[in-house]
Structures are given as C-alpha cells and as structure tokens.
N, C-alpha and C positions, 0 to 999 in steps of 0.2 A: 881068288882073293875075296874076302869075304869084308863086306861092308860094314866098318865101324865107327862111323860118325865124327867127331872131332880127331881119329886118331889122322885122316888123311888131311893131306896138304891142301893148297888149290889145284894142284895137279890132277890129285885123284878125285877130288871137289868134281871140276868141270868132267872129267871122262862118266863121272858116276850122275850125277846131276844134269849138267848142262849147264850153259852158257846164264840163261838166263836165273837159276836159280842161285848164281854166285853175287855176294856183297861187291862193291865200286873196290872196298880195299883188295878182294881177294881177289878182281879184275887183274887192278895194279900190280899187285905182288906177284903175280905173274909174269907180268911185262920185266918187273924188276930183277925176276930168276932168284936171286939171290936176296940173303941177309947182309949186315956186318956182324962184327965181332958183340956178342949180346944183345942182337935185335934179328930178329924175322922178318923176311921181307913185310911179311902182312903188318908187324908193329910202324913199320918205316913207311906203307902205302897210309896207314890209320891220320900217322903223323903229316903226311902230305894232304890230306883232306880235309883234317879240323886246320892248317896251317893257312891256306887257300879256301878255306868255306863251303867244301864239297867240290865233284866232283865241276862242276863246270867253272869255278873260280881254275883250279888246277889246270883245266883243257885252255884257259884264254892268259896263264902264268907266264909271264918271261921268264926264259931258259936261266939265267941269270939268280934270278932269283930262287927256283926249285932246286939250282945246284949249291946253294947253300943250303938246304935241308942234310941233316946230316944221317950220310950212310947213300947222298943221293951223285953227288957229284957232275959235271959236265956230260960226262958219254950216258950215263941214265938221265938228265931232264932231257936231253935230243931224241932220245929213242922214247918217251913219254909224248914231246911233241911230235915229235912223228906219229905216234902212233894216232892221238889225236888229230891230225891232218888228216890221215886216212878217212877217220869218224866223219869229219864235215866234207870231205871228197863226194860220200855215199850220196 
C-alpha cells in the first residue's frame, strides 16, 4: 500500500505515522469508529473540541452533556470518558 496523504483515514494515519503525529480530533475519531449520516467521525470529534474548548474541556465534560452533541449519543460520551479515565489512571 503506497502512502498517499490526506487519502488515509486515522486509521491508516496512526499505522503510517504514529500516535504522536495524529491531531486530538483524529485521536477522537478514532475512539468514535464511526460517522453519521453526512459527517465523518473526524467532523463530529472537530465538533466536540471547539464545543468543550479543546481537548481537556472534553476530558473533564459531563457524559450528559457530550451526548448531546450530535452524532455523539450516550454509548459514545462513556466510552470518551472512559477512555479519558484511563488517561489520568497513567
């Protein structure tokens, strides 16, 4: 597979790059897997970062209120905070 620059996802992002060369959205859209109908995970992580003021507004968000963001729902803000729990675990 030959490397073509914006054609790859985060997917092939992080396998080709690495962790640390991926953007907080293209983190997220990862965790998120998925889109909805007319948005890309990465437009709907964008949306969650200027929504919450970057990335550490998001990490300290009530579930509640992230599952109002639309395309985010209840089962994606918990697996967000989750995944953040992990983060301050380290």
């Amino acid at each position: 597979m030959e490397a073509q620059g914006s054609c790859h996802g985060p997917r092939e992002r992080l396998l080709l790059r690495g962790e640390a060369r991926l953007s907080d959205a293209e983190c997220i859209a990862l965790l998120l897997r998925t889109g909805c109908p007319g948005r890309s995970a990465e437009q709907i992580a964008s949306d969650l970062l200027h929504r919450f003021g970057g990335l550490s507004g998001l990490a300290v968000a009530e579930v509640r209120e992230v599952a109002t963001v639309s395309g985010i729902g209840t089962a994606r803000a918990l697996a967000l905070q989750a995944a953040f729990g992990l983060a301050r675990r380290l």
